[in-house]
N, C-alpha and C positions, 0 to 999 in steps of 0.2 A: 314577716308579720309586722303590724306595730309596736309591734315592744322590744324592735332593735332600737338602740340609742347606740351613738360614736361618743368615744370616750377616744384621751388624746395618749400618746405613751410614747416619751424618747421624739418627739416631734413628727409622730407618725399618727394615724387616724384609723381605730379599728371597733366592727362593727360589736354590741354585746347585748345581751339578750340575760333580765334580769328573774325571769320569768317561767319560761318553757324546760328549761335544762335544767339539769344538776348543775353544771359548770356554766357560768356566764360565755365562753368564750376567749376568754384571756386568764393562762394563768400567769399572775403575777409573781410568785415564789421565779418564774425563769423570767425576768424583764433582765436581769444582770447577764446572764445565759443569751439572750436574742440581742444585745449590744454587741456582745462577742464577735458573733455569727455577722453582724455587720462590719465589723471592722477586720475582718478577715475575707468579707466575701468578693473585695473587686475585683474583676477580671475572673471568677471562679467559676466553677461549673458545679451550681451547689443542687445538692440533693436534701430535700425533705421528706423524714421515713415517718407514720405514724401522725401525721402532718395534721391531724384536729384540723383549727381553723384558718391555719395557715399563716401563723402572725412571726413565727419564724420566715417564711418567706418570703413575707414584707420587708422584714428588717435586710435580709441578704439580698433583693432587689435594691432596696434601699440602698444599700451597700455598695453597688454597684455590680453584681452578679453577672457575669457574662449571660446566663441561663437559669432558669430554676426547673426541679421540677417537685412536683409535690402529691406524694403516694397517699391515700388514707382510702378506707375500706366503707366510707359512711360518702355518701351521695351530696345529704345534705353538710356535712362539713365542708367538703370540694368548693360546693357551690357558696360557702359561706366566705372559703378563702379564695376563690376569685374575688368575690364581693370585695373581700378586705383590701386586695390589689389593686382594684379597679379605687376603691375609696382612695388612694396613695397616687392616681393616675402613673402607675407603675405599669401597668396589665399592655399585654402584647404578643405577639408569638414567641419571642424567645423563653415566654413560662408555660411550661408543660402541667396538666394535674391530670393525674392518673390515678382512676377509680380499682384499686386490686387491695390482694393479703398482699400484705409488705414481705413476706417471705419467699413464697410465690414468684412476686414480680423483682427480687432481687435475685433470684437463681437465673428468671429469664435474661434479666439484664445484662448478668454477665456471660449467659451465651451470647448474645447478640452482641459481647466487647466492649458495652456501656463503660466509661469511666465518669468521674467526680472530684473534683478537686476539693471537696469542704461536701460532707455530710454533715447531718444533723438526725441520730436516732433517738426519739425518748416514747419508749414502747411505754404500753399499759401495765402494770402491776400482775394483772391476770384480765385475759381474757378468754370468751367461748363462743365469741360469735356465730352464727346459726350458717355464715357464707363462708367461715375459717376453719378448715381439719384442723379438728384435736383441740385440745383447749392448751394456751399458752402462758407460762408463768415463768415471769425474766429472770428468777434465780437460778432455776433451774434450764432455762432455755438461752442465754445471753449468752454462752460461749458462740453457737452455734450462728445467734444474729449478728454476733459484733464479727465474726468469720467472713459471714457472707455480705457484709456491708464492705468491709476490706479487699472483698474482690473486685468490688467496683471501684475502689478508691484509686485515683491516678498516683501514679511516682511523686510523693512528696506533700503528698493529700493531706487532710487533717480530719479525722472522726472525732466528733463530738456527739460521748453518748451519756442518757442522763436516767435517773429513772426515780419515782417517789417510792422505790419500794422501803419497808423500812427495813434497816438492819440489813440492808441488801450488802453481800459481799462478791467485789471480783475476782472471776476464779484466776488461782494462778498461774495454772496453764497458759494463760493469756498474757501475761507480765512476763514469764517467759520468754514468750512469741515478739512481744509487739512493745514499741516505748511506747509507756500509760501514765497520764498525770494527771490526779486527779484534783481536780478545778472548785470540789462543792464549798472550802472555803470563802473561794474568791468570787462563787455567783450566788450564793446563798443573801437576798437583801438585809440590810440591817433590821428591817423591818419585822422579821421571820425569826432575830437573833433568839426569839426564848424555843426557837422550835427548829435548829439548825440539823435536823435531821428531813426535815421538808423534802431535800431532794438530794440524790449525789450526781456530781455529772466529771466523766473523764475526756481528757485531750486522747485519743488514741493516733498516732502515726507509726 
C-alpha cells in the first residue's frame, strides 16, 4: 500500500507501515539483537524461525550469510521480508522463505538432514493461529522449540533465542543439556533502560 515508508537502521533500509498493523514492522527493543546476528553471520547458514518481516535476515545477508532462510506462517509478512531484502539489493536464490508453522517445518527439516550454522528463534508470547494445531505458549512450550531448533543446528552452531514474554523463565532441564547465556543485558537498548524486561534473549550452543 502507500503507507509503507523506509526508515534506515544500522545502515540497512527497511520497509514500515505506520498505519495498517499493530506493529509497524520493525521492532526496535531487538536492533541490538539483529547487529549480533550480523556479526556472527559470514560464511553461515543462517536460519530465521518466527521471521515477521524479516529484518533479522537482512541484517544476516548483510552479514554476509552463505544462505538465509526465513520461516513465518503469515503470507504477507514473507512477502514483506522479501520486500525488505530486495530494498538492501541483498535478494537472490541463496535466500529461501518458507511459508509453514515453525514447528512443523522444523521436525520436517530435520528429517530431510537440514543443518544451520546461526539460528535466530523469537516465537510469539502466545499464539492460536486458525492454520497452527493447538494453541502455543513459549513458557510452557520452549523446552520443546529450543529442542527442535538444535536439531538442525550444525556442530558448533549458535542458537539465538529471544522472547518478549514477561517474567518468562528458562527451564532448567535445558541448562542441563545445552551451554546457555543469556545475552538480554547486552541487547536490551539503552533506550528501553526504564523497561529492561522488554525482552530476554539466550546464546544457546
Amino acid at each position: 500500500s502507500d503507507l509503507f515508508r523506509v526508515v534506515g537502521e544500522g545502515g540497512l533500509r527497511f520497509r514500515v507501515n505506520f498505519e495498517d498493523y499493530l506493529d509497524t514492522g520493525l521492532f526496535l527493543d531487538h536492533r541490538m539483537t539483529r547487529v549480533r546476528l550480523r556479526e556472527a553471520a559470514s560464511r553461515k547458514r543462517f536460519l530465521n524461525l518466527f521471521a515477521y518481516t524479516g529484518t533479522a535476515t537482512v541484517y544476516a545477508a548483510a552479514g554476509g550469510a552463505a544462505s538465509t532462510t526465513t520461516v513465518d506462517l503469515s503470507t504477507t509478512y514473507l512477502e514483506w521480508a522479501e520486500a525488505n531484502l530486495a530494498l538492501n539489493e541483498l535478494a537472490g536464490p541463496r535466500h529461501r522463505f518458507e511459508r509453514a508453522d515453525v514447528r512443523e517445518w522444523l521436525t520436517a527439516a530435520a528429517q530431510r538432514g537440514e543443518r544451520y550454522d546461526l539460528i535466530f528463534c523469537d516465537p510469539p508470547t502466545f499464539s492460536n493461529s486458525k492454520r497452527m494445531e493447538g494453541v502455543f505458549d513459549v513458557q510452557r512450550d520452549h523446552v520443546a522449540l529450543i529442542e527442535d531448533c538444535l536439531a538442525v543446528l550444525a556442530p558448533g552452531g549458535l542458537l539465538v533465542f529471544s522472547t518478549n514474554a514477561q517474567r518468562f523463565r528458562m527451564d532448567e532441564c535445558l541448562a542441563a543439556r545445552h551451554a546457555i547465556t543469556d545475552i538480554s543485558g547486552q541487547t536490551v537498548p539503552p533506550d528501553f533502560a526504564r523497561n529492561t524486561d522488554i525482552h530476554r534473549a539466550f546464546e544457546i550452543r
